[in-house]
Backbone as CSV, one residue per row, in Angstrom:
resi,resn,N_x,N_y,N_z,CA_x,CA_y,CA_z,C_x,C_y,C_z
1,UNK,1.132,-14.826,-13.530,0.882,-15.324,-12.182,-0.345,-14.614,-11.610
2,UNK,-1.553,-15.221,-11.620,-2.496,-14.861,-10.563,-2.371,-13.800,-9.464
3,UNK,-3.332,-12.955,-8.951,-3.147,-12.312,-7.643,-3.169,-13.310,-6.332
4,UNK,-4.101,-14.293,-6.512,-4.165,-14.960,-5.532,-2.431,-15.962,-5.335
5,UNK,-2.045,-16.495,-5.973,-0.782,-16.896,-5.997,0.166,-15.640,-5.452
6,UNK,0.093,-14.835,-6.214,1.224,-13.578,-5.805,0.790,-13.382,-3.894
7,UNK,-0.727,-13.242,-3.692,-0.552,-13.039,-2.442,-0.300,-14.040,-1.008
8,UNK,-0.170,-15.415,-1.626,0.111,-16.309,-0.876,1.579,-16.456,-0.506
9,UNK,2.203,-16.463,-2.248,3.425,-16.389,-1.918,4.110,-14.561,-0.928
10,UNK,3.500,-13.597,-0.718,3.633,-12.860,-0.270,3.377,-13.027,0.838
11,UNK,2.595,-13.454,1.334,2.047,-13.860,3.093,3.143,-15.123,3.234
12,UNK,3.419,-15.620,2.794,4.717,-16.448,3.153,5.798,-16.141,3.087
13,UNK,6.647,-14.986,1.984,7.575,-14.390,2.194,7.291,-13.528,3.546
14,UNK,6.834,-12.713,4.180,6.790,-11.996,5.008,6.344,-12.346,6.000
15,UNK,6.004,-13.921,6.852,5.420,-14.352,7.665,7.304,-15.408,7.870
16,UNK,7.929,-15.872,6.789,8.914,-16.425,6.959,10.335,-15.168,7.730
17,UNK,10.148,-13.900,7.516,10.989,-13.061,7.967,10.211,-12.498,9.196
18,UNK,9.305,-12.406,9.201,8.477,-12.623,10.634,9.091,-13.645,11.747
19,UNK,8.940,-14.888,11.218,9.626,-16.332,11.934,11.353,-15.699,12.193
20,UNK,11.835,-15.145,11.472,13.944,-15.326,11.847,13.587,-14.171,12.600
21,UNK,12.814,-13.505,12.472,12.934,-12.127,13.500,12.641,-12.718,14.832
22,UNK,11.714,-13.548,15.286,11.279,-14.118,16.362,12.735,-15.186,16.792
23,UNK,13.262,-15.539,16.241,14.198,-16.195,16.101,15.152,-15.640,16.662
24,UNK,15.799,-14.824,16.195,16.255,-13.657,16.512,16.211,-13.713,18.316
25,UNK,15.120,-13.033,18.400,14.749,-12.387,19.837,14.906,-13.957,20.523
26,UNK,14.136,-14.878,20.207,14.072,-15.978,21.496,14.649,-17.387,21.036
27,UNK,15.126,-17.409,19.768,15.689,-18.823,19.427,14.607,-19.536,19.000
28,UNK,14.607,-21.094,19.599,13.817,-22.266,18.970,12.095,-21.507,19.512
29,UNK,12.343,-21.154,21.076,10.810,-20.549,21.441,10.235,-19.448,20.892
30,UNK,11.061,-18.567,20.361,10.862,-17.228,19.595,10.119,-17.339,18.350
31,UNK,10.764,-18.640,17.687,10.513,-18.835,16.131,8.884,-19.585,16.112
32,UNK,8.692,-19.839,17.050,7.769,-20.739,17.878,6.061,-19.669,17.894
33,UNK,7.001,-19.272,18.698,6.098,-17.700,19.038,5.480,-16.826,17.791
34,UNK,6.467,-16.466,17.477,6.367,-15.548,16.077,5.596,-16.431,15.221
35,UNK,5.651,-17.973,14.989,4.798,-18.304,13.895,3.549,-18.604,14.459
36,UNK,3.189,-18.601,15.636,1.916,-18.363,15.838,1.169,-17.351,15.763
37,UNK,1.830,-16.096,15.894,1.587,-14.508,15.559,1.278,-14.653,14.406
38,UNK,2.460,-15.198,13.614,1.809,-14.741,11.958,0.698,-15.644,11.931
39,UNK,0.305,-16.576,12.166,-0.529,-17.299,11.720,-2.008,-16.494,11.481
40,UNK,-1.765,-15.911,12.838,-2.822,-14.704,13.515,-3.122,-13.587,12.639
41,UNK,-1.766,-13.110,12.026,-1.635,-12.171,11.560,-1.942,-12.196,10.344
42,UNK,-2.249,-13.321,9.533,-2.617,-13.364,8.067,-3.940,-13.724,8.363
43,UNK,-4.513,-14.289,8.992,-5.898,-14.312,9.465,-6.326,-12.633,9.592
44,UNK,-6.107,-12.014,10.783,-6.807,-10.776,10.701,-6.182,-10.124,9.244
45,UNK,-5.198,-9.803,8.656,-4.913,-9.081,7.318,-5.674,-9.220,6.297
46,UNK,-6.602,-10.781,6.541,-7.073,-11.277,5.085,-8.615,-10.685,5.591
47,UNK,-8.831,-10.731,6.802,-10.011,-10.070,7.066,-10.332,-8.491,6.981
48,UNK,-9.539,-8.503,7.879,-9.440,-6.707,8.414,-8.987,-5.324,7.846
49,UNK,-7.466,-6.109,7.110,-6.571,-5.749,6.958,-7.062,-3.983,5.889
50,UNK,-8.262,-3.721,5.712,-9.007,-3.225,4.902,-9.257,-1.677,6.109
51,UNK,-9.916,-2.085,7.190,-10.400,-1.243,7.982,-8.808,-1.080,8.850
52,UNK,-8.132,-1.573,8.700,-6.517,-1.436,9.617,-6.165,-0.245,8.938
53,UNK,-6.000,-0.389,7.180,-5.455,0.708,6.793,-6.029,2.385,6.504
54,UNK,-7.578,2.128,6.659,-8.825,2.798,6.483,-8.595,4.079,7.712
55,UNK,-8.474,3.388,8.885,-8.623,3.696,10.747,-6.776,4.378,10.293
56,UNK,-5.957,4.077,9.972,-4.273,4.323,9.608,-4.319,5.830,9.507
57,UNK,-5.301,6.268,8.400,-5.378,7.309,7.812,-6.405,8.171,8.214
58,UNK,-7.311,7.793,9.218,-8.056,8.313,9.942,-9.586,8.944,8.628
59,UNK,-9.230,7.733,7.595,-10.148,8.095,6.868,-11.316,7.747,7.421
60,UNK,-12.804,8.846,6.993,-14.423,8.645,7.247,-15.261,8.212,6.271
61,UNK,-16.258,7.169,5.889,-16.953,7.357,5.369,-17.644,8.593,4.938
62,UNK,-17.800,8.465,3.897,-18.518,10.345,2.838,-20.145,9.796,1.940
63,UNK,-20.838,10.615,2.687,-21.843,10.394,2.048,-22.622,11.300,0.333
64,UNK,-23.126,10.543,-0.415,-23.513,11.435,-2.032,-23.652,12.295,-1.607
65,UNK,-24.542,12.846,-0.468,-24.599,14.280,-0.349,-23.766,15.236,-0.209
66,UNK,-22.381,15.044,0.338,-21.614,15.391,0.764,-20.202,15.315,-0.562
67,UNK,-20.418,14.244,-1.547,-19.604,14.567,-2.196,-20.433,14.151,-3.629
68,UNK,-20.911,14.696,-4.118,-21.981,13.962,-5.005,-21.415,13.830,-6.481
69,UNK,-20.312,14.507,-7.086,-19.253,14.744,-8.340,-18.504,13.542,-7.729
70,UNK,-17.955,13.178,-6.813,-16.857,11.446,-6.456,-18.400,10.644,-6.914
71,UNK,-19.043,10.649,-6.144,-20.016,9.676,-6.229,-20.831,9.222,-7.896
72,UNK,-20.707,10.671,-8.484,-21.318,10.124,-9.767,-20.143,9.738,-10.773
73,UNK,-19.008,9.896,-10.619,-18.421,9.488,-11.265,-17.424,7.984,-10.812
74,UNK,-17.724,7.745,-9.508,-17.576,6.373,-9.243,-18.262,5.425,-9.593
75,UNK,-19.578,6.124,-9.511,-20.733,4.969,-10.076,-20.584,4.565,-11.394
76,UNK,-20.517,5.781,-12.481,-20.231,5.202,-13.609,-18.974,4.600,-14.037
77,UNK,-17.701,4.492,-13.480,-17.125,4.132,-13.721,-16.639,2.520,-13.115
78,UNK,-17.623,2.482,-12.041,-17.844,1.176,-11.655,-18.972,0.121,-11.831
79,UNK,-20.030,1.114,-13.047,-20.392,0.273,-13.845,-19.680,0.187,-15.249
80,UNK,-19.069,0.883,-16.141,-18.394,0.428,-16.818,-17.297,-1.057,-16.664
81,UNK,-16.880,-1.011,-15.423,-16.263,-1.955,-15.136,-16.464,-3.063,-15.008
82,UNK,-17.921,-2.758,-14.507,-18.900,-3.954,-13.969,-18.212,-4.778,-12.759
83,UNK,-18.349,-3.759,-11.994,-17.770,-4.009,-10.655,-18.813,-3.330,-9.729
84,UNK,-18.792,-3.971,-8.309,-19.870,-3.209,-7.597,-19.371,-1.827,-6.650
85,UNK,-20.426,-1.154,-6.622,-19.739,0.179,-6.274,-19.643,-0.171,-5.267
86,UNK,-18.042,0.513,-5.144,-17.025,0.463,-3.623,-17.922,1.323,-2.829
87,UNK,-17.250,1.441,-1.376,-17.502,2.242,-0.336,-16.132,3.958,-0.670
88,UNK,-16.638,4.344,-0.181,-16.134,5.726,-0.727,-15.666,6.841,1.021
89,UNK,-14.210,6.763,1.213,-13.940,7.175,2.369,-13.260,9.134,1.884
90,UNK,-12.958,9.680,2.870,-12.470,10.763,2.753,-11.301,11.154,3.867
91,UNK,-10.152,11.197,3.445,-9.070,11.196,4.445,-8.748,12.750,4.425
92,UNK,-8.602,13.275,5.915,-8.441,13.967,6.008,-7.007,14.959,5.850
93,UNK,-6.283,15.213,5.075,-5.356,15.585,4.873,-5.458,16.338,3.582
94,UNK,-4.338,17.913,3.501,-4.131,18.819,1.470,-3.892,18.325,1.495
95,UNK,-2.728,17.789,1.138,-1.904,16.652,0.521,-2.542,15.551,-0.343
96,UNK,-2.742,16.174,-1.906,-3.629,15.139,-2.794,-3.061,13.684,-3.279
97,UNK,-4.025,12.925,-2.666,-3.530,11.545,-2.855,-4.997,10.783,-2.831
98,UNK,-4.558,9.865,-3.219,-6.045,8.453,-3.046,-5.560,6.670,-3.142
99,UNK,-6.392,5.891,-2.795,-5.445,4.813,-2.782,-7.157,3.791,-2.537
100,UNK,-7.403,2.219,-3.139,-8.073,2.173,-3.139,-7.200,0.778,-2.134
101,UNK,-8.169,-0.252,-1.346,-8.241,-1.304,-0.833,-9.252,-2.409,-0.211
102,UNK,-8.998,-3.268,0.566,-10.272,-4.172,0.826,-9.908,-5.283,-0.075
103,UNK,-10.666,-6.480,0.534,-10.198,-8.290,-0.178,-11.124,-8.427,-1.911
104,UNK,-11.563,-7.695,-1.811,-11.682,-8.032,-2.811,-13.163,-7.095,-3.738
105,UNK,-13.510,-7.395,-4.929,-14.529,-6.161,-5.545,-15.839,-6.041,-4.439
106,UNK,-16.306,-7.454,-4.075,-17.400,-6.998,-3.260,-17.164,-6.342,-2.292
107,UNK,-15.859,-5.980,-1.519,-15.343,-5.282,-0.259,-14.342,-4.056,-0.651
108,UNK,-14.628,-3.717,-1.837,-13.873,-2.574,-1.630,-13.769,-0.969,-1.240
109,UNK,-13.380,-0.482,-1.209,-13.134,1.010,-0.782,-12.336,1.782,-1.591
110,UNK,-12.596,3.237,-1.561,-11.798,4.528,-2.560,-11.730,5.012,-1.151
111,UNK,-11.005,5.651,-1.225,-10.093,6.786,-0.526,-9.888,7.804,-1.270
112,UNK,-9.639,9.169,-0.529,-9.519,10.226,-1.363,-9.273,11.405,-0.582
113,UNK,-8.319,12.071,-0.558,-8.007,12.910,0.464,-8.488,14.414,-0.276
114,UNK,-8.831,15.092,1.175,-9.777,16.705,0.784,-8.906,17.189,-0.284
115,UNK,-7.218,17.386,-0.154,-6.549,17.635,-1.025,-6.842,17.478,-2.449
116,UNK,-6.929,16.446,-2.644,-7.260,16.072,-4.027,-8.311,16.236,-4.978
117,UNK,-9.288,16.749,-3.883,-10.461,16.970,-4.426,-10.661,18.670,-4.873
118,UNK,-9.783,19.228,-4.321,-9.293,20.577,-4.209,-8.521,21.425,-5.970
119,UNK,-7.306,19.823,-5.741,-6.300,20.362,-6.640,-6.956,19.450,-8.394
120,UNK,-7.386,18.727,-8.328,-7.940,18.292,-9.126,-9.296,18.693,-9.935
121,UNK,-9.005,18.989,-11.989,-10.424,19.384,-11.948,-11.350,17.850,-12.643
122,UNK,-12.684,17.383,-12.949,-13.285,16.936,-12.913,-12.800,15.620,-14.081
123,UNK,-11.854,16.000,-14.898,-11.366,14.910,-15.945,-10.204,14.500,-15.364
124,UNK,-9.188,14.979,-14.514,-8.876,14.489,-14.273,-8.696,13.447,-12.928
125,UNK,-10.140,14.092,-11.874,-10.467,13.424,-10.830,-10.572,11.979,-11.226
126,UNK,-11.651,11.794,-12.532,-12.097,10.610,-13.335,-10.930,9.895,-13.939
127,UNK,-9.524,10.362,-13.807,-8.245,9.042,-14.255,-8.312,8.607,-12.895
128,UNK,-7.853,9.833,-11.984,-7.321,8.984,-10.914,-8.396,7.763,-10.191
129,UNK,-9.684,8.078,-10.203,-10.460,7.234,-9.664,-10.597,6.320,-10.615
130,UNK,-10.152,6.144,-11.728,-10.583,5.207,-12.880,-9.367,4.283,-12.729
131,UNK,-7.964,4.541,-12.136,-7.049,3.790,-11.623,-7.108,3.458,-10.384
132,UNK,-7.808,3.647,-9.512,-7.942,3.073,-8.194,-9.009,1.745,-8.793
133,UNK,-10.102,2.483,-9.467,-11.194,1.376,-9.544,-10.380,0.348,-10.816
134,UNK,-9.932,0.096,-11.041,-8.577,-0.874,-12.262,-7.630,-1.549,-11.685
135,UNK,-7.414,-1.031,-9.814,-6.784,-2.077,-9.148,-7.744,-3.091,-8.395
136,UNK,-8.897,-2.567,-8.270,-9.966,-3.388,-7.157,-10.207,-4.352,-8.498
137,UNK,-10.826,-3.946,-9.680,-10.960,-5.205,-11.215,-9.988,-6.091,-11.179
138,UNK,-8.878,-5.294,-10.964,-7.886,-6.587,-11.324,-7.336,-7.302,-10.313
139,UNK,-7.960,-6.951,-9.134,-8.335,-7.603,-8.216,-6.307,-7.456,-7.283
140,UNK,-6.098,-6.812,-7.604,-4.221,-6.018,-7.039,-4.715,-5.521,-5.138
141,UNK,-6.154,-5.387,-5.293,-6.055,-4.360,-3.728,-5.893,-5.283,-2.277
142,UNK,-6.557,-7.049,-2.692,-5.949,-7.658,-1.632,-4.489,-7.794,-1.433
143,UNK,-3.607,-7.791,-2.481,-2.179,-8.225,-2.136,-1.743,-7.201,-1.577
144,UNK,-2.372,-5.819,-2.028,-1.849,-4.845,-1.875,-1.722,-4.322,-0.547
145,UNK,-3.101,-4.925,-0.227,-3.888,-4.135,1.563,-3.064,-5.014,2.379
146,UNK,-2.625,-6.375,2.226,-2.036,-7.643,3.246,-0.801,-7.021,3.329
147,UNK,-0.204,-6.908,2.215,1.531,-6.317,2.221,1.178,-5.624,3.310
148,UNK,0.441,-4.168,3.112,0.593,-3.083,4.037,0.204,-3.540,5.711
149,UNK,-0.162,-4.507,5.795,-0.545,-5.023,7.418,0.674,-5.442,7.584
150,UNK,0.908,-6.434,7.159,2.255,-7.064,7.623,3.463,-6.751,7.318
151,UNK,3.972,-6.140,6.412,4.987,-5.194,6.288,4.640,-4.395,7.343
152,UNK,3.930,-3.255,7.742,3.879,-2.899,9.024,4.024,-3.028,9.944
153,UNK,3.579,-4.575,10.450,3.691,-5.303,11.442,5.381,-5.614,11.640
154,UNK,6.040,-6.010,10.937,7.297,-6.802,10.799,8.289,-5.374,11.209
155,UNK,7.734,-4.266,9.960,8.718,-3.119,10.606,8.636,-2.753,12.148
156,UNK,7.290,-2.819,12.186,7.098,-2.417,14.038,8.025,-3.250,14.629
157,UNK,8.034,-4.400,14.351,8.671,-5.764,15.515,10.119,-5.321,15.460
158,UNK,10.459,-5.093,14.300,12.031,-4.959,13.863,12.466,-3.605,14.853
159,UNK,11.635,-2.497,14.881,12.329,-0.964,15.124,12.260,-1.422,16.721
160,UNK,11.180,-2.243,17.214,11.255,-2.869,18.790,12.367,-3.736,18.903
161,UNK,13.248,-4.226,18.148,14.256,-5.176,18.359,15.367,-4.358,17.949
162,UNK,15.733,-3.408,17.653,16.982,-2.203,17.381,17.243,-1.657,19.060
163,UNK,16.404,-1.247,19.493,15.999,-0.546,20.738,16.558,-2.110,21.981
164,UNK,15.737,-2.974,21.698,16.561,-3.888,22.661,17.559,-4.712,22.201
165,UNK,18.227,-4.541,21.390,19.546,-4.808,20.871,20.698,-3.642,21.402
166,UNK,20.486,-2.446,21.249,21.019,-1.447,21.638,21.172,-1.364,23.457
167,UNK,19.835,-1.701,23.616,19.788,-1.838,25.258,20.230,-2.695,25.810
168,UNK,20.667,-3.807,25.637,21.226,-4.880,26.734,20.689,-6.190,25.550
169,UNK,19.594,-6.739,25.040,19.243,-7.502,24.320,19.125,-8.907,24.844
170,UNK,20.028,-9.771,24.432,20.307,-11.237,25.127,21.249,-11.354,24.856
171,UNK,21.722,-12.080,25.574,23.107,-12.829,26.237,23.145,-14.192,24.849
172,UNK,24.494,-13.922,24.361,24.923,-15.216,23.427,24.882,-16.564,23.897
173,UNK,25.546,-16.663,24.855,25.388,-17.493,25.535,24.096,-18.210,26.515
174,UNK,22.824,-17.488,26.139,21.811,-18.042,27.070,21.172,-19.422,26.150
175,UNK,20.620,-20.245,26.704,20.295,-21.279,25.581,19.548,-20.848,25.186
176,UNK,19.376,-21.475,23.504,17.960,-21.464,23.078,17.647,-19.664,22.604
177,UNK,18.488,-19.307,22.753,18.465,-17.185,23.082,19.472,-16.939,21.243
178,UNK,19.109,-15.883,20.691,19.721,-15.802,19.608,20.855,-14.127,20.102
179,UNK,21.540,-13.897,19.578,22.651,-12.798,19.912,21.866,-11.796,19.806
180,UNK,22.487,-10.728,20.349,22.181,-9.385,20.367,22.493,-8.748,18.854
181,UNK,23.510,-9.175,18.311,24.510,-8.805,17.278,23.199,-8.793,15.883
182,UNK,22.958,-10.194,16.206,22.129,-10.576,15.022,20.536,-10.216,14.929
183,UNK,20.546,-9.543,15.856,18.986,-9.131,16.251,19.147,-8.076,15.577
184,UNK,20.563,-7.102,15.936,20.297,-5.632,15.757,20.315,-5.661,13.823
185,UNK,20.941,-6.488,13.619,21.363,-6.922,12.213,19.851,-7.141,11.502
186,UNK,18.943,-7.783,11.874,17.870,-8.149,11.467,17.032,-7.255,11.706
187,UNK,17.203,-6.501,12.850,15.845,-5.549,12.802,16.202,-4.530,11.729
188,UNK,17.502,-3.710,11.211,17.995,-3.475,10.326,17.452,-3.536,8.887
189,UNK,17.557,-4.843,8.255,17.227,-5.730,6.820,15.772,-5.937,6.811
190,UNK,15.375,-6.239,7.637,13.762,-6.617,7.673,12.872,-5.828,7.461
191,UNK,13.008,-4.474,7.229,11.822,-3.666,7.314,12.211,-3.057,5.858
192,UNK,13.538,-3.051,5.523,14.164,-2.551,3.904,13.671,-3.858,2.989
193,UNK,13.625,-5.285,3.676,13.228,-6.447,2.794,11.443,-6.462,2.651
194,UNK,10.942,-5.895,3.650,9.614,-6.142,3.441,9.160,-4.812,2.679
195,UNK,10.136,-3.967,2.336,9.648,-2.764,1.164,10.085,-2.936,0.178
196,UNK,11.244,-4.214,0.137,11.815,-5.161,-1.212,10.613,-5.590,-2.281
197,UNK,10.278,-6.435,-0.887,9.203,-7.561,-1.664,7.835,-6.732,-1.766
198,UNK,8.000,-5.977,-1.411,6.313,-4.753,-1.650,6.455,-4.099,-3.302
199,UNK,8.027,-3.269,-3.584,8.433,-3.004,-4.728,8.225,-3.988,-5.742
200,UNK,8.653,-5.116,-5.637,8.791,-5.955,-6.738,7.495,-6.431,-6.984
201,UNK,6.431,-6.429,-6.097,5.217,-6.582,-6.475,4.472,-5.499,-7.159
202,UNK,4.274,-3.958,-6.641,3.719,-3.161,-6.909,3.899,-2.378,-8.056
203,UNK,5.293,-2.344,-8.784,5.717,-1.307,-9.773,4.920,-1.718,-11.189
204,UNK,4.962,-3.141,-11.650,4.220,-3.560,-12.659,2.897,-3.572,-12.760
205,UNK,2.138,-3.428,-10.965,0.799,-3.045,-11.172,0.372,-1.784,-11.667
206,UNK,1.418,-0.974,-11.037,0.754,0.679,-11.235,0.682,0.575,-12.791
207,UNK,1.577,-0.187,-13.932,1.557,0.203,-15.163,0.236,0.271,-15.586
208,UNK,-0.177,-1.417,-15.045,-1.270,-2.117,-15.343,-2.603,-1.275,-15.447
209,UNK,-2.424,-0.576,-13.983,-4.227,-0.182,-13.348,-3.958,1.374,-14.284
210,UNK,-2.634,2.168,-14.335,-3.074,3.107,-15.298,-3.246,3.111,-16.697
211,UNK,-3.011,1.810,-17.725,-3.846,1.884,-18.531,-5.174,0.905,-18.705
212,UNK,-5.777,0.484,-17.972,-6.471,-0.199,-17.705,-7.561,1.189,-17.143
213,UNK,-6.778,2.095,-16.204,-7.844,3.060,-15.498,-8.147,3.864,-16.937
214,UNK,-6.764,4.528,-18.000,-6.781,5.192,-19.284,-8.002,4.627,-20.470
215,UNK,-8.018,3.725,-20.447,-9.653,2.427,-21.210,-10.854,3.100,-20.698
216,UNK,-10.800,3.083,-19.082,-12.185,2.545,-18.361,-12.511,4.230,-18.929
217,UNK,-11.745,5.512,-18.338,-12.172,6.377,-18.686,-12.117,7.184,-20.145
218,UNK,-11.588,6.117,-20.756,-11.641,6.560,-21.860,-10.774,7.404,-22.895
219,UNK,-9.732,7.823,-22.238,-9.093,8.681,-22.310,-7.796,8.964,-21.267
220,UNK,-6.786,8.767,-22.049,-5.651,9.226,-20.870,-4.980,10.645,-20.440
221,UNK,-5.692,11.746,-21.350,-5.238,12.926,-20.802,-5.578,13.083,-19.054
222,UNK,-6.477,12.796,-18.828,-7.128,13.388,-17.564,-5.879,12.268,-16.574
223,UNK,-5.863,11.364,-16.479,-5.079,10.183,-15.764,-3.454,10.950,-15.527
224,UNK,-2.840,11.423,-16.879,-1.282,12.022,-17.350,-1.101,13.251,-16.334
225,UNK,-2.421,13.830,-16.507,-2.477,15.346,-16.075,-2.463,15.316,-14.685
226,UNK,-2.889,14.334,-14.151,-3.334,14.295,-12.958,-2.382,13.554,-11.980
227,UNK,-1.511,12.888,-12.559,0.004,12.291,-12.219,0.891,13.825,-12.310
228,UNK,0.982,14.523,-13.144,2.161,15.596,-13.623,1.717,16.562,-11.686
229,UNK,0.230,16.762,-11.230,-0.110,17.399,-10.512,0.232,16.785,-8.905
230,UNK,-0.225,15.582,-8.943,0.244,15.000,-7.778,1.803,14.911,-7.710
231,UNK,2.647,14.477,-8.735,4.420,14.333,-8.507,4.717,15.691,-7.397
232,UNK,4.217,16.817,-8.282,3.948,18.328,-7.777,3.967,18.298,-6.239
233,UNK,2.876,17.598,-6.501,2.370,18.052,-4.797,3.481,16.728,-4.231
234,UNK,3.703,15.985,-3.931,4.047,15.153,-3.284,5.524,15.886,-2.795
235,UNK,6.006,16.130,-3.457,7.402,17.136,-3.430,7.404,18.186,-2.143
236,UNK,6.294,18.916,-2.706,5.332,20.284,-1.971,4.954,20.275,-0.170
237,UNK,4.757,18.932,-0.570,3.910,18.858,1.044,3.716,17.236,1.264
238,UNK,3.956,16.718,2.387,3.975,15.355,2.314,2.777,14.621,3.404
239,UNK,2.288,13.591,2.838,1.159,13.075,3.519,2.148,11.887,4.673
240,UNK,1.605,12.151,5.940,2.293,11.506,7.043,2.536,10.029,6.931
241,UNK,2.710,9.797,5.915,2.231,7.885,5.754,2.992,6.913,6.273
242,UNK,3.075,5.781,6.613,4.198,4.676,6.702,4.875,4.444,5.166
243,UNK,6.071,4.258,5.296,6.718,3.084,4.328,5.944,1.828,4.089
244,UNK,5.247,1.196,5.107,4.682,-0.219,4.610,3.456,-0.012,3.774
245,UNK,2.425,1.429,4.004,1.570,1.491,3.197,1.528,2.532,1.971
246,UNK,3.013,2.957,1.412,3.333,4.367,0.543,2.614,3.341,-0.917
247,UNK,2.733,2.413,-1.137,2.685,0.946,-2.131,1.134,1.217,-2.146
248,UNK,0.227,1.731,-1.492,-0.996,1.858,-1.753,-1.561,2.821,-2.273
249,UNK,-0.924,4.231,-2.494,-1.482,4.987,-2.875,-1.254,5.430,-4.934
250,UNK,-1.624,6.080,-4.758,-1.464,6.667,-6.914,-0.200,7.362,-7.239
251,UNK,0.198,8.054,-6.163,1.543,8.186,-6.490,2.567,7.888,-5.011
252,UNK,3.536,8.093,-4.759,4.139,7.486,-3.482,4.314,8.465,-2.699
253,UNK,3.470,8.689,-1.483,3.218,9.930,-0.750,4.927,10.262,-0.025
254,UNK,5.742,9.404,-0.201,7.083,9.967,0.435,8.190,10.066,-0.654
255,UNK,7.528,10.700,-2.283,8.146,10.428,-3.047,9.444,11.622,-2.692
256,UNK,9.036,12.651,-2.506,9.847,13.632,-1.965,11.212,13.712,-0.618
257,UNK,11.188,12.200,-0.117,12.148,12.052,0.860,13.282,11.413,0.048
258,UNK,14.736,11.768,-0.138,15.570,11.002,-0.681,15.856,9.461,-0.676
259,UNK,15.993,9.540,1.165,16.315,7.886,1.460,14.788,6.980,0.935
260,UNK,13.973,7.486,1.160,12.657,6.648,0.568,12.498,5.992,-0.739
261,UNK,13.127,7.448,-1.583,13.099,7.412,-2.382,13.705,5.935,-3.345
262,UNK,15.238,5.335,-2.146,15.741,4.362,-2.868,14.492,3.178,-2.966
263,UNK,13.667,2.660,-1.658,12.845,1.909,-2.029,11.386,2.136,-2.304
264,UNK,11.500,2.960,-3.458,9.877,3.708,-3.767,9.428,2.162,-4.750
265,UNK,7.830,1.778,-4.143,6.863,1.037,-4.460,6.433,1.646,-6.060
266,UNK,6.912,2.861,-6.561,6.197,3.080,-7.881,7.087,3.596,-8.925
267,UNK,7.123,3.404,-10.286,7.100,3.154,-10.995,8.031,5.412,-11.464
268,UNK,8.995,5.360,-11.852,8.893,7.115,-11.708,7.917,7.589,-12.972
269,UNK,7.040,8.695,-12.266,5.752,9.392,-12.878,6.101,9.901,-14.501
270,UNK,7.506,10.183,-14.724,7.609,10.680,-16.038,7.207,9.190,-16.758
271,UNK,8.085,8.184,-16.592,7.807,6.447,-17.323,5.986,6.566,-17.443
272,UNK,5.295,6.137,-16.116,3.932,6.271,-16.606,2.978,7.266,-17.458
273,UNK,3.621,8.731,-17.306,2.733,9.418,-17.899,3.262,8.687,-19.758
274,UNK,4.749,8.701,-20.193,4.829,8.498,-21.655,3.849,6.746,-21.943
275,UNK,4.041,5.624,-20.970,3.188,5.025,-20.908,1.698,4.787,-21.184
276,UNK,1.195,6.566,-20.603,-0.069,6.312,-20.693,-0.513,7.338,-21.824
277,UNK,0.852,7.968,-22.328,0.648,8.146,-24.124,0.448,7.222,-24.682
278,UNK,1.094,6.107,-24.495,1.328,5.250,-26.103,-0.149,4.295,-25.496
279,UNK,-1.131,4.593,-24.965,-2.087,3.450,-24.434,-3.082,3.993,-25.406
280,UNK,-3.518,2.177,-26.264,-4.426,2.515,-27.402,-6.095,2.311,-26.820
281,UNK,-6.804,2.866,-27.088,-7.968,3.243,-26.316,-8.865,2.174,-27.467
């Protein structure tokens, strides 16, 4: 199945639980409402949805001068790819992580937090960026970047409909008005379903982009090594992230929280590293 298919049918799974949530809150006018939002909302995601998650993380543009070892080894590895070189951000946070996004190769972006640049030495900087640049090729970072808008979006709406479910909500009886009961019920499911449908998309990519990233660089020690270091850290110290955007990064920045843990977006790090043994170069 195509990315572009996967992300349509994804903007429609999550624009349709968008709609019962609106539903929810206002009935026939709610459902009404809400699908004009989403309508909105897959419009700016397919645009924006790039600089939404960019501004999230309070990541900056980084200039060669400033990081000139990311930069030469992005370049070459995004001409090996034959892809055009991304834009190259720097998020401020230890906590080593990176995550790439944007609609598509001509719009993309690396991310890369100070952390990582810290705990990482130079072969294995070159897996992890060689798997970010293996999701923008295979073109994974639009479905990836939209999930994280609107999964966001939907959890926001939902944790706002717990709060007025709890508070007074609506009256069963008002016309056209959906229960309180079923609101609180939905704001509930909706934000665990939109990290459903994020999982079931994302776990088979990570296989993908790390041996695909294990090729580009040539080699999968540096990629293995550099997973064994981040699991580490993620445990250690945790990067402040949402649930709707944990699905974006190289390893799952809330891998270290238990309850998260049930709906983790990735793949567990021991599976990929023996994975990215048996990957024939």
């Amino acid at each position: 199945m195509s990315n572009v298919l996967k992300t349509g049918i994804l903007l429609g799974v999550l624009t349709a639980l968008f709609i019962v949530i609106g539903g929810a809150v206002g009935g026939q006018n709610g459902m009404v409402v809400a699908f004009l939002i989403a309508v909105a909302m897959n419009a700016v995601s397919y645009w924006f949805s790039d600089q939404i998650v960019l501004r999230m993380y309070r990541a900056q543009p980084i200039s060669e001068s400033q990081a000139p070892a990311v930069y030469a080894i992005v370049r070459r590895l995004a001409t090996r790819a034959q892809i055009p070189m991304p834009r190259i951000y720097l998020i401020p946070s230890e906590t080593p992580n990176a995550f790439a996004t944007g609609r598509n190769p001509s719009h993309a972006a690396v991310a890369v937090t100070e952390g990582i640049l810290r705990v990482l030495n130079d072969e294995e900087l070159e897996g992890v960026l060689a798997h970010e640049l293996s999701h923008v090729k295979n073109r994974d970072i639009l479905i990836s970047t939209v999930a994280a808008t609107l999964a966001g979006a939907i959890t926001y709406l939902a944790h706002m409909l717990q709060w007025g479910a709890l508070f007074g909500g609506r009256h069963g009886d008002d016309e056209g008005r959906g229960h309180p009961l079923s609101a609180l019920v939905l704001a509930i499911v909706a934000p665990l379903a939109a990290m459903l449908v994020q999982a079931a998309v994302s776990r088979s990519r990570e296989f993908q982009a790390d041996a695909t990233g294990a090729r580009l660089a040539g080699r999968s020690a540096g990629l293995a090594s550099a997973l064994r270091k981040l699991e580490i850290a993620s445990h250690a110290s945790h990067l402040p992230a949402s649930p709707a955007t944990a699905h974006l990064f190289i390893v799952n920045p809330l891998s270290g929280l238990t309850f998260q843990r049930l709906f983790s977006t990735h793949p567990p790090t021991a599976d990929r590293i023996a994975r990215l043994n048996a990957v024939r170069m």
